[in-house]
NUSE-722326 format. One record per atom (N, C-alpha, C): residue in one letter; atom name; x, y, z. Coordinates in steps of 0.05 Angstrom, whole numbers, plus 5000, padded with zeros to 4 digits. Layout:
// residues N
[rec "A", "CA", [X, Y, Z]]
...
//
This chain:
// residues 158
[rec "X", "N", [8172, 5464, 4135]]
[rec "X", "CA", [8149, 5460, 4119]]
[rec "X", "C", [8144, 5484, 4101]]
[rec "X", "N", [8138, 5481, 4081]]
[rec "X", "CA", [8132, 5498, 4048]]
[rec "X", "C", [8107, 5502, 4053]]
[rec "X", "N", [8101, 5531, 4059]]
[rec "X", "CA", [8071, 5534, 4054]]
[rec "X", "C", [8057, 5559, 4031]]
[rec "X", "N", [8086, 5561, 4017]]
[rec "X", "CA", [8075, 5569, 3994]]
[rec "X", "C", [8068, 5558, 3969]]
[rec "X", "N", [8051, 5576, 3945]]
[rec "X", "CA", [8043, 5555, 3933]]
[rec "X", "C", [8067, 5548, 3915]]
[rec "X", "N", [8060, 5514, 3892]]
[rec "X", "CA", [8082, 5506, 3888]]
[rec "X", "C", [8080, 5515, 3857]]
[rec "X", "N", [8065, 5538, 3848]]
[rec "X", "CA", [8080, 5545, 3824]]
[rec "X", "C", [8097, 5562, 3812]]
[rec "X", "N", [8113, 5559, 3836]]
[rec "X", "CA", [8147, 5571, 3834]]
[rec "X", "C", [8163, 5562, 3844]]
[rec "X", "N", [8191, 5561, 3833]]
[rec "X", "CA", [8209, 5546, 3853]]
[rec "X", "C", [8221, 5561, 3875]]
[rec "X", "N", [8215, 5588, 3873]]
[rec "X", "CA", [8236, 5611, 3892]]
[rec "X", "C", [8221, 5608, 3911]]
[rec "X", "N", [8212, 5581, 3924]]
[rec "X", "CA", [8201, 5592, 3959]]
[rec "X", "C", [8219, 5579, 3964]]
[rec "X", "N", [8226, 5604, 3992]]
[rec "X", "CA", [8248, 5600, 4012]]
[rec "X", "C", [8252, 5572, 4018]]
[rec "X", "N", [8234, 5551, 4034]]
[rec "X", "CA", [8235, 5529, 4038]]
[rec "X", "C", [8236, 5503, 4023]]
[rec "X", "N", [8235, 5509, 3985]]
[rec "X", "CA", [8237, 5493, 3978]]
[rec "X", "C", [8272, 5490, 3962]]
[rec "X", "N", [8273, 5515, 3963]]
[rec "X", "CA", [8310, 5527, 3959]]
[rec "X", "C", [8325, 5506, 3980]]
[rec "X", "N", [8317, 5514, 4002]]
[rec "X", "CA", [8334, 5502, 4024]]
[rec "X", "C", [8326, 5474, 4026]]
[rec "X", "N", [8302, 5456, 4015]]
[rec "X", "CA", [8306, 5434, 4013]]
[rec "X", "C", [8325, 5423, 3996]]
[rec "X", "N", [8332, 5430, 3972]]
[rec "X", "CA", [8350, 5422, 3946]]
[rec "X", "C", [8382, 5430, 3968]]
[rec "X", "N", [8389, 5452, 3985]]
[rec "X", "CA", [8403, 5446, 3992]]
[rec "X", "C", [8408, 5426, 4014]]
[rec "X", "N", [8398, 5422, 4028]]
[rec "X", "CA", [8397, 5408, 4050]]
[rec "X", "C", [8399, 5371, 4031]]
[rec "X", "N", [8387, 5376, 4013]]
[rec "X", "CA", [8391, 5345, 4000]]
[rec "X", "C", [8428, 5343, 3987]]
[rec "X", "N", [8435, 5368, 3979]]
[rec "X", "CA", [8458, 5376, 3968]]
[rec "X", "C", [8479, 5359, 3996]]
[rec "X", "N", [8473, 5368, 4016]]
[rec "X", "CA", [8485, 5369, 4044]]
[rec "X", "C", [8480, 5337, 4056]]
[rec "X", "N", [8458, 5322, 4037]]
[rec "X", "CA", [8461, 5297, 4041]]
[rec "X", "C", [8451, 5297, 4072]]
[rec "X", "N", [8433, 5315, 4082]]
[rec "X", "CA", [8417, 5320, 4111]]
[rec "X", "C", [8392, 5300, 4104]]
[rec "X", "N", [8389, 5281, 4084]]
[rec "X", "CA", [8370, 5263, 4089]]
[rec "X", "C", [8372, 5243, 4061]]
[rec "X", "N", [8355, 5226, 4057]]
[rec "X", "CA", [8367, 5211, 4041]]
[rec "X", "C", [8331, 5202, 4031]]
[rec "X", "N", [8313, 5212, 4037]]
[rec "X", "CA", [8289, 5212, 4021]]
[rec "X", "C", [8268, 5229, 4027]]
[rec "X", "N", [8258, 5238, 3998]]
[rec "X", "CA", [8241, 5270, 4011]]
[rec "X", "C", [8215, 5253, 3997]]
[rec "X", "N", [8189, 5253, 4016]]
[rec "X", "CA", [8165, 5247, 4011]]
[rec "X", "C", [8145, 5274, 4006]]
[rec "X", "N", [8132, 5277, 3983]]
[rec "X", "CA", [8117, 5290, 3981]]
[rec "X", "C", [8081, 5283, 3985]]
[rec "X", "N", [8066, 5297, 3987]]
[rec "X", "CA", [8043, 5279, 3984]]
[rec "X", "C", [8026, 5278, 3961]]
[rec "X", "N", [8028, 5292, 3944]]
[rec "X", "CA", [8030, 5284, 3916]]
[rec "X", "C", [8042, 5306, 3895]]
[rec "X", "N", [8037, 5297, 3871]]
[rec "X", "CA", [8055, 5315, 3862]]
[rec "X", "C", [8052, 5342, 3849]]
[rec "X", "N", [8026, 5344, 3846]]
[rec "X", "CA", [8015, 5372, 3849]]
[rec "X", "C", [8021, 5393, 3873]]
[rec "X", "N", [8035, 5379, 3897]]
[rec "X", "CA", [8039, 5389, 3920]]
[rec "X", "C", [8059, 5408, 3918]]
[rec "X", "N", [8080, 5382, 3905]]
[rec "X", "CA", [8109, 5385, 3905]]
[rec "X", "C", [8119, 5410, 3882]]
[rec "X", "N", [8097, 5405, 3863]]
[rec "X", "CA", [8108, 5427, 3839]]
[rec "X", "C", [8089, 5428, 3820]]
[rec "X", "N", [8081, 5453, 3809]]
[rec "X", "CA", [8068, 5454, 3780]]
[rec "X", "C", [8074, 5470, 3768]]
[rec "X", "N", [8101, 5470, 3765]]
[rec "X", "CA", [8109, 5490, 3741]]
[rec "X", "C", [8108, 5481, 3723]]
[rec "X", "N", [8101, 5449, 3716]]
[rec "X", "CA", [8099, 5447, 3691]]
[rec "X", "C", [8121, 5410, 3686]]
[rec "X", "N", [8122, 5396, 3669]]
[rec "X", "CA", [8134, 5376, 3658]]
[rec "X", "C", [8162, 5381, 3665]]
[rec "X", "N", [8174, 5395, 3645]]
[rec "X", "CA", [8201, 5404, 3644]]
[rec "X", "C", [8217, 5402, 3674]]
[rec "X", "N", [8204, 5430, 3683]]
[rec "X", "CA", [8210, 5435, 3707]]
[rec "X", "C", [8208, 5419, 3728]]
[rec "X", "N", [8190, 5411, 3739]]
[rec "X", "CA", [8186, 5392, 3757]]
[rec "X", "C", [8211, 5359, 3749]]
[rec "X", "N", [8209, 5354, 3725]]
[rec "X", "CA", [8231, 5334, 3727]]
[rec "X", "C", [8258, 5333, 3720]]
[rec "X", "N", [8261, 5369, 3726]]
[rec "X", "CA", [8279, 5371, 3729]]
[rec "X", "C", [8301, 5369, 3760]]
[rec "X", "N", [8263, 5386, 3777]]
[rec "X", "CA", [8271, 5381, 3809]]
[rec "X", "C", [8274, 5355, 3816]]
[rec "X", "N", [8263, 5340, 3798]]
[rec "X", "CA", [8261, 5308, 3816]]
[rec "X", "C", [8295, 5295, 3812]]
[rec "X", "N", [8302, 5304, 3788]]
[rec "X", "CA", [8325, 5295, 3778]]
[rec "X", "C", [8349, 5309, 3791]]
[rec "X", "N", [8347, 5332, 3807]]
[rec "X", "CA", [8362, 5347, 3828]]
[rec "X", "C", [8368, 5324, 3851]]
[rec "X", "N", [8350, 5311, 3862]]
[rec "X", "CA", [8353, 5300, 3880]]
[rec "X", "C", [8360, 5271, 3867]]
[rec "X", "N", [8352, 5257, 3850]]
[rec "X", "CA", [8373, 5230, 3845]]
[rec "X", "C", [8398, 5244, 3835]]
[rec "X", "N", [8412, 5257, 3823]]
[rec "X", "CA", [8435, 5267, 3821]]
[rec "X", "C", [8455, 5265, 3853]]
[rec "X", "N", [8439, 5270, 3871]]
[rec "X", "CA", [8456, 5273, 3900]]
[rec "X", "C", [8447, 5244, 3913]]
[rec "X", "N", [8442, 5232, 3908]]
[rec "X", "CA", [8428, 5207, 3912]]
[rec "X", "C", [8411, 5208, 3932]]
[rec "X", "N", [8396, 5219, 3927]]
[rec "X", "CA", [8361, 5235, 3951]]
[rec "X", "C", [8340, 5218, 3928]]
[rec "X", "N", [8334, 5198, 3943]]
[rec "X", "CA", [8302, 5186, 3926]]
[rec "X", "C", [8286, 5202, 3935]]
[rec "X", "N", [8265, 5198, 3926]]
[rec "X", "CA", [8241, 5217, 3925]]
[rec "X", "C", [8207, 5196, 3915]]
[rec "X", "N", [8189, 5201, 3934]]
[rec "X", "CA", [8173, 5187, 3936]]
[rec "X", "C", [8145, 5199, 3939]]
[rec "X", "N", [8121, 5199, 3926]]
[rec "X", "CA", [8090, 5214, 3932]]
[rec "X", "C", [8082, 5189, 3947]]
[rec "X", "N", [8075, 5199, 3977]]
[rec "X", "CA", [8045, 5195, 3996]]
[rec "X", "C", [8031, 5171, 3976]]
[rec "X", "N", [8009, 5191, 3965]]
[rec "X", "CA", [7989, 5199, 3963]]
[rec "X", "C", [7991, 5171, 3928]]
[rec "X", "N", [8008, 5172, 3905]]
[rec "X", "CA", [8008, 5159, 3895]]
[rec "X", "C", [8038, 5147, 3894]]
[rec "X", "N", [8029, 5121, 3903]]
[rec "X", "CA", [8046, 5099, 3897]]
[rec "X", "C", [8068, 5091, 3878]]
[rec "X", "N", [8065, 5099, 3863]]
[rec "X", "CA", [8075, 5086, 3838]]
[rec "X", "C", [8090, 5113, 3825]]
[rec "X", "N", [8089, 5138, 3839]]
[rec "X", "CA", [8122, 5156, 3837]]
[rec "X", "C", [8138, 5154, 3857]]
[rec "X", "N", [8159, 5140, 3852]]
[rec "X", "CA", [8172, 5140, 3870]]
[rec "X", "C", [8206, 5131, 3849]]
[rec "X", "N", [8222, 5141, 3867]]
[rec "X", "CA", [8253, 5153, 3843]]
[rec "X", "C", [8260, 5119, 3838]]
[rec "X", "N", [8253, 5088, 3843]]
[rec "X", "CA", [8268, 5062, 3835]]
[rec "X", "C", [8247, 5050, 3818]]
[rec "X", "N", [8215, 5065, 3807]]
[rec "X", "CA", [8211, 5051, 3796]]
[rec "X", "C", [8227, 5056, 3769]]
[rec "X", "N", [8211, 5031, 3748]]
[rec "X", "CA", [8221, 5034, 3721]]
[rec "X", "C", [8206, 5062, 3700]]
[rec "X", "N", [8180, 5063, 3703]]
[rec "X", "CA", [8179, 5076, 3689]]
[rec "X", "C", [8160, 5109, 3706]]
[rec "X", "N", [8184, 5117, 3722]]
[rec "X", "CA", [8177, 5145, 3732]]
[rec "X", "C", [8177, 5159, 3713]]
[rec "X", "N", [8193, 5167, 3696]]
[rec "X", "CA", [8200, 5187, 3678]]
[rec "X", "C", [8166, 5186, 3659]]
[rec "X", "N", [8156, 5171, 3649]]
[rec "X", "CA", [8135, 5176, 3639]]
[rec "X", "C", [8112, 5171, 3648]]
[rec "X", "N", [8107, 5158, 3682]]
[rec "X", "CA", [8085, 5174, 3694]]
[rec "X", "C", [8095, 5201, 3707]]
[rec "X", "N", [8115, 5218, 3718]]
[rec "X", "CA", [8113, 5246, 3725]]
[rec "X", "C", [8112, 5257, 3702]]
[rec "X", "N", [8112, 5256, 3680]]
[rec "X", "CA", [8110, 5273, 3652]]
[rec "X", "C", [8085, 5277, 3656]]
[rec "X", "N", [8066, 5254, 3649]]
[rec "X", "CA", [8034, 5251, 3658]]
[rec "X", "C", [8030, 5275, 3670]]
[rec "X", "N", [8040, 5260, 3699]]
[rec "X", "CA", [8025, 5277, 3724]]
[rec "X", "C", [8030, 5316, 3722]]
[rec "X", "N", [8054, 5320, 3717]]
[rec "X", "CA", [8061, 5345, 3709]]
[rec "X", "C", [8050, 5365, 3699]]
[rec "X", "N", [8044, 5351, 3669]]
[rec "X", "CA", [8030, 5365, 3657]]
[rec "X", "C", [8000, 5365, 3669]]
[rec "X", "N", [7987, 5349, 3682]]
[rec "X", "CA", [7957, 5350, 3687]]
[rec "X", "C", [7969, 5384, 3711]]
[rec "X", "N", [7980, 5373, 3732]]
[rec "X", "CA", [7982, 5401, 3746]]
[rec "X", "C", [7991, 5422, 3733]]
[rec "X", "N", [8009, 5426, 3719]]
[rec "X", "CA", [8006, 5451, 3704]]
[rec "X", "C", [7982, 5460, 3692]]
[rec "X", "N", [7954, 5440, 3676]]
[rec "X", "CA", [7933, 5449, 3666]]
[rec "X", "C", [7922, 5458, 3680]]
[rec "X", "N", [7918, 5447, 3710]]
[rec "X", "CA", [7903, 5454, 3736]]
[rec "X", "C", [7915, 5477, 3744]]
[rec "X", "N", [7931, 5489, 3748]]
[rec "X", "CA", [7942, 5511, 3747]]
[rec "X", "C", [7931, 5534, 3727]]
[rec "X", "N", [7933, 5530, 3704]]
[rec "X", "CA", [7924, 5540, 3686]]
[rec "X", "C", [7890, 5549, 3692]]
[rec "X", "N", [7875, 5528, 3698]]
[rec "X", "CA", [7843, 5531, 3698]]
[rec "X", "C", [7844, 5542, 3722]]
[rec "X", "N", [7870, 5548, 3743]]
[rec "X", "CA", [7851, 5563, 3765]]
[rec "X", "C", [7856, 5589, 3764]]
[rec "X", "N", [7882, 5590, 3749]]
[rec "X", "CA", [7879, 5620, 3737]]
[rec "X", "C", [7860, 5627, 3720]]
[rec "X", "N", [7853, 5616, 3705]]
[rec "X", "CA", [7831, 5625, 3685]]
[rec "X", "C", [7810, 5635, 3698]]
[rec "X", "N", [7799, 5609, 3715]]
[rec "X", "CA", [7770, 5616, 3733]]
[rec "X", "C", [7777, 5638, 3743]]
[rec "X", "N", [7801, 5647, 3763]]
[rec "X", "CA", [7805, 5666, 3776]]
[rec "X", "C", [7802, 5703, 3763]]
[rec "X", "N", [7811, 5693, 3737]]
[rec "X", "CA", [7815, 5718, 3718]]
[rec "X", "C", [7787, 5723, 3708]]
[rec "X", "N", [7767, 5697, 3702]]
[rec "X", "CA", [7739, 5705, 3698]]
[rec "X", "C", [7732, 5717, 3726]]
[rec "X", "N", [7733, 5707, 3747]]
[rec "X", "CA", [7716, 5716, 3769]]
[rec "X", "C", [7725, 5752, 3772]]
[rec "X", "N", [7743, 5768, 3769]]
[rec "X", "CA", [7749, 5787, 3770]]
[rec "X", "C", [7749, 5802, 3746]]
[rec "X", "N", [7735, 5789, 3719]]
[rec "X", "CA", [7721, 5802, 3702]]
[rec "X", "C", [7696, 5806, 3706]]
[rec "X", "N", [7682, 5781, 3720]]
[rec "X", "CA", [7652, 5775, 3723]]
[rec "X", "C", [7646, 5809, 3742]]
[rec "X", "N", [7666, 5804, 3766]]
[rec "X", "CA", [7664, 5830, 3788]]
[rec "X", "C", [7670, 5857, 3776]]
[rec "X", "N", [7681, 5859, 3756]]
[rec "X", "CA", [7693, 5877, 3745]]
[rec "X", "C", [7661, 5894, 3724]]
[rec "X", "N", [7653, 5872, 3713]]
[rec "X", "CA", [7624, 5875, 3707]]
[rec "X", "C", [7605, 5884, 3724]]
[rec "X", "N", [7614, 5880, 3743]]
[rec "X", "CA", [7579, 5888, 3760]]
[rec "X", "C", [7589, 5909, 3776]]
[rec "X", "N", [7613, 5921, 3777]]
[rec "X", "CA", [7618, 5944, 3783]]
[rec "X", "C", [7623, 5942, 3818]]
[rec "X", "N", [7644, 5918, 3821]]
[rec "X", "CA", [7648, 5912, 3841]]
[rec "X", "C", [7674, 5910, 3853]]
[rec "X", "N", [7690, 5932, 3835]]
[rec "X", "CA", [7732, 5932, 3841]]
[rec "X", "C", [7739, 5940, 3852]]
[rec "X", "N", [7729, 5961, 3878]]
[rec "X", "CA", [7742, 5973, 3902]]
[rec "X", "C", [7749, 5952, 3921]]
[rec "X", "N", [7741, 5928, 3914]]
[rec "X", "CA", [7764, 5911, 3943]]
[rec "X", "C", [7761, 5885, 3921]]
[rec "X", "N", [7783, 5871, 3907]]
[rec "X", "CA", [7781, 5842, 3896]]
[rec "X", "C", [7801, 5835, 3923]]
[rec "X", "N", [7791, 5808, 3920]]
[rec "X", "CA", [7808, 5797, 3939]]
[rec "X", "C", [7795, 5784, 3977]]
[rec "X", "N", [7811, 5778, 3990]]
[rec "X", "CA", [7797, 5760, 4013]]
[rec "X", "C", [7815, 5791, 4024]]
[rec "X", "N", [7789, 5789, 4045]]
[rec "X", "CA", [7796, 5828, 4069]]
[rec "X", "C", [7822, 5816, 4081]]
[rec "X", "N", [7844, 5839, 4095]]
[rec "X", "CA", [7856, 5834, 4101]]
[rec "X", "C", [7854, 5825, 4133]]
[rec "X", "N", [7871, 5828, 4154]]
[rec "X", "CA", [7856, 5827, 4174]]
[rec "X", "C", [7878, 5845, 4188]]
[rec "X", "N", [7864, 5866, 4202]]
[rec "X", "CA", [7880, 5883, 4207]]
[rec "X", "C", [7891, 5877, 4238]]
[rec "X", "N", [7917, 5879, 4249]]
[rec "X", "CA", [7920, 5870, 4266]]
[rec "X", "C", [7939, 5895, 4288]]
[rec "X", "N", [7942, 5911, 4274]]
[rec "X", "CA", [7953, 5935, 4284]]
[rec "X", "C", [7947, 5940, 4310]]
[rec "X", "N", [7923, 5945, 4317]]
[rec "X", "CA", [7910, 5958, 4350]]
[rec "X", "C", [7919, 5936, 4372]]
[rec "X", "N", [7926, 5907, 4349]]
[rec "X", "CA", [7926, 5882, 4371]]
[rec "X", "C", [7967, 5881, 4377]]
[rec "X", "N", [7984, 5898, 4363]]
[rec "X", "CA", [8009, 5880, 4359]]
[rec "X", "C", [8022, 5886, 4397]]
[rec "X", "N", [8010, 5906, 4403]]
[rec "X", "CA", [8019, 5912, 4438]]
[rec "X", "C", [8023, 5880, 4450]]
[rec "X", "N", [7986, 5873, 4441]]
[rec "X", "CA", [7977, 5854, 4458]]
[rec "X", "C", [8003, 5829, 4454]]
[rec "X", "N", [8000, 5826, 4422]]
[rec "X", "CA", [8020, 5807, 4413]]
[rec "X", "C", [8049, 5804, 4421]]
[rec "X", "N", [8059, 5818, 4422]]
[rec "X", "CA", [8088, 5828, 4431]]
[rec "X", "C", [8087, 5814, 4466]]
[rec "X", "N", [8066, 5828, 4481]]
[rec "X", "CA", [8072, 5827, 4505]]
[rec "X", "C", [8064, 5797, 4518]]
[rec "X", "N", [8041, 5786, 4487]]
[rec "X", "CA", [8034, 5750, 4510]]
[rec "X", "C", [8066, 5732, 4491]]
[rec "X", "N", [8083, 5748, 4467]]
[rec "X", "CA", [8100, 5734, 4459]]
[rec "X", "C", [8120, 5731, 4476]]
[rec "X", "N", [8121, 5758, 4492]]
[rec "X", "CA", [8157, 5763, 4517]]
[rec "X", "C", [8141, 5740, 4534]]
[rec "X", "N", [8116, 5738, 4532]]
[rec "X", "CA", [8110, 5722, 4565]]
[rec "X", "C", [8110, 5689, 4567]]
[rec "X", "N", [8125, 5688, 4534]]
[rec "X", "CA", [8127, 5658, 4534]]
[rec "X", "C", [8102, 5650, 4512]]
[rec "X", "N", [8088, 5655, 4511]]
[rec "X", "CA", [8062, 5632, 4498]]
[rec "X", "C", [8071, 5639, 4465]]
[rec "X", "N", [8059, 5615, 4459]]
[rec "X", "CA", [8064, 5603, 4438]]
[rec "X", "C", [8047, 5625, 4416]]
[rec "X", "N", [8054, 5617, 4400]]
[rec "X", "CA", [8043, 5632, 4368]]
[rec "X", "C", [8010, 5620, 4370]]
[rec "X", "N", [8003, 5595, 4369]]
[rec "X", "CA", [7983, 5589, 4361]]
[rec "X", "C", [7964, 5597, 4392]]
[rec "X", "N", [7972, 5601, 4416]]
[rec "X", "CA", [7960, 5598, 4440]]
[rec "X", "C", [7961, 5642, 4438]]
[rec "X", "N", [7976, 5657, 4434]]
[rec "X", "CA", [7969, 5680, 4423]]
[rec "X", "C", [7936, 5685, 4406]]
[rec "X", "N", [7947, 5663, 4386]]
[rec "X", "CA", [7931, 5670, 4362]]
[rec "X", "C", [7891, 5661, 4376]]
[rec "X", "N", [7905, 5641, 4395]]
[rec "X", "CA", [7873, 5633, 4396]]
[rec "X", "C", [7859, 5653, 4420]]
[rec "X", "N", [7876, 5669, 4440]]
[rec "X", "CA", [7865, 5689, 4456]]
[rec "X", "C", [7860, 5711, 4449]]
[rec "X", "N", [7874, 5721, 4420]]
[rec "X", "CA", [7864, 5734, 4401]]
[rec "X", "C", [7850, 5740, 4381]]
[rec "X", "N", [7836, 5713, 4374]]
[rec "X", "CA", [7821, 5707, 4364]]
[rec "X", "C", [7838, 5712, 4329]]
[rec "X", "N", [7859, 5705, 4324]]
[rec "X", "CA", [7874, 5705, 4292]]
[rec "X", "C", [7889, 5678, 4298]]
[rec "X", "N", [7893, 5679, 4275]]
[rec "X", "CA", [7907, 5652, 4265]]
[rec "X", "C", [7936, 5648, 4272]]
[rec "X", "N", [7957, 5632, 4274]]
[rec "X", "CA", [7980, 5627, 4282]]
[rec "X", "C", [7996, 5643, 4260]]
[rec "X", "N", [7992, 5635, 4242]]
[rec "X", "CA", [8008, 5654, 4223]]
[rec "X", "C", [8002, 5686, 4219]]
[rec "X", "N", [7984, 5693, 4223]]
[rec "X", "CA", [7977, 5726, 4231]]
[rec "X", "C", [7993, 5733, 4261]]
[rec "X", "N", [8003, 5716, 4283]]
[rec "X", "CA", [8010, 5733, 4297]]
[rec "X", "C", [8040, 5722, 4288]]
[rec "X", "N", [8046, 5704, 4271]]
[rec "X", "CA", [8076, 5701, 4264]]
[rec "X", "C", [8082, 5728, 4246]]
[rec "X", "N", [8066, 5738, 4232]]
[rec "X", "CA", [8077, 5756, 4207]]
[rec "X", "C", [8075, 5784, 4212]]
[rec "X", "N", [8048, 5794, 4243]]
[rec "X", "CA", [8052, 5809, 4268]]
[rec "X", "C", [8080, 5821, 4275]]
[rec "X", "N", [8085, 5794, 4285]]
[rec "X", "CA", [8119, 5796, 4305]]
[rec "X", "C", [8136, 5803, 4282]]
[rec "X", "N", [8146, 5788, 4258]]
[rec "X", "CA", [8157, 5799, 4236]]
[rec "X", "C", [8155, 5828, 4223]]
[rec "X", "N", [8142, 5837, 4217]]
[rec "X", "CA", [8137, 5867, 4216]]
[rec "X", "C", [8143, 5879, 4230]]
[rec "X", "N", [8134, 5879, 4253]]
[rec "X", "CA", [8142, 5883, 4282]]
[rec "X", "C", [8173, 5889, 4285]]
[rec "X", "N", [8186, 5866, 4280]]
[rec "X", "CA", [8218, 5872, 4289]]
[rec "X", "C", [8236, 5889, 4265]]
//
């Protein structure tokens, strides 16, 4: 599972999906829509889509019906859809670049951004409930952090 965002193609897991379709390890990749799957933009995105009918990997959105790689006229609803996520892209950077002007105005730039969460004093703890078997998320909840904080913990860590 890709849980980075999708306005790039260099995440690790979406690399290895294009290969894994290469490898013919499945024969239909469902997205749940297509803002999900990609917003780099028109171009790009149908270009990824067209990666996968090239190896004969259909490709299908959840979420809307009517993309999916046998109808007739995909090619000019993902153009559509594309470009709307790329705009959406666009306005959340924008908002984002106002909101850190707005902060920037009121004299508020010693921390932009969501706090980190420091997990240093805890990685003993982490290490020692990880040798003892328990799970990432069953860590995370006696520790009161998230599953992915004690995954990226242990990573640093090693």
């Amino acid at each position: 599972m890709d849980h980075d965002s999708g306005g790039h193609s260099q995440r690790k897991h979406f690399q290895q999906m294009f290969s894994h379709a290469r490898e013919r390890r499945f024969d239909l990749i469902l997205f749940w829509s297509l803002d999900r799957f990609s917003r780099e933009g028109v171009s790009a995105t149908l270009q990824h889509l067209e990666r996968f009918t090239d190896v004969g990997v259909n490709w299908r959105s959840f979420t809307e019906e009517f993309l999916d790689s046998t109808g007739i006229f995909r090619d000019a609803i993902i153009a559509i859809l594309a470009a709307i996520a790329k705009q959406e892209r666009t306005r959340r950077s924008e908002r984002a670049a106002a909101a850190v002007a707005r902060l920037r105005r009121q004299g508020k730039t010693d921390h932009l951004g969501r706090n980190r969460l420091l997990v240093g004093h805890k990685l003993e703890q982490i290490r020692q409930l990880h040798t003892e078997g328990l799970s990432l998320r069953a860590i995370g909840k006696q520790l009161h952090v998230s599953p992915m904080t004690v995954m990226r913990a242990l990573e640093r860590a090693a």
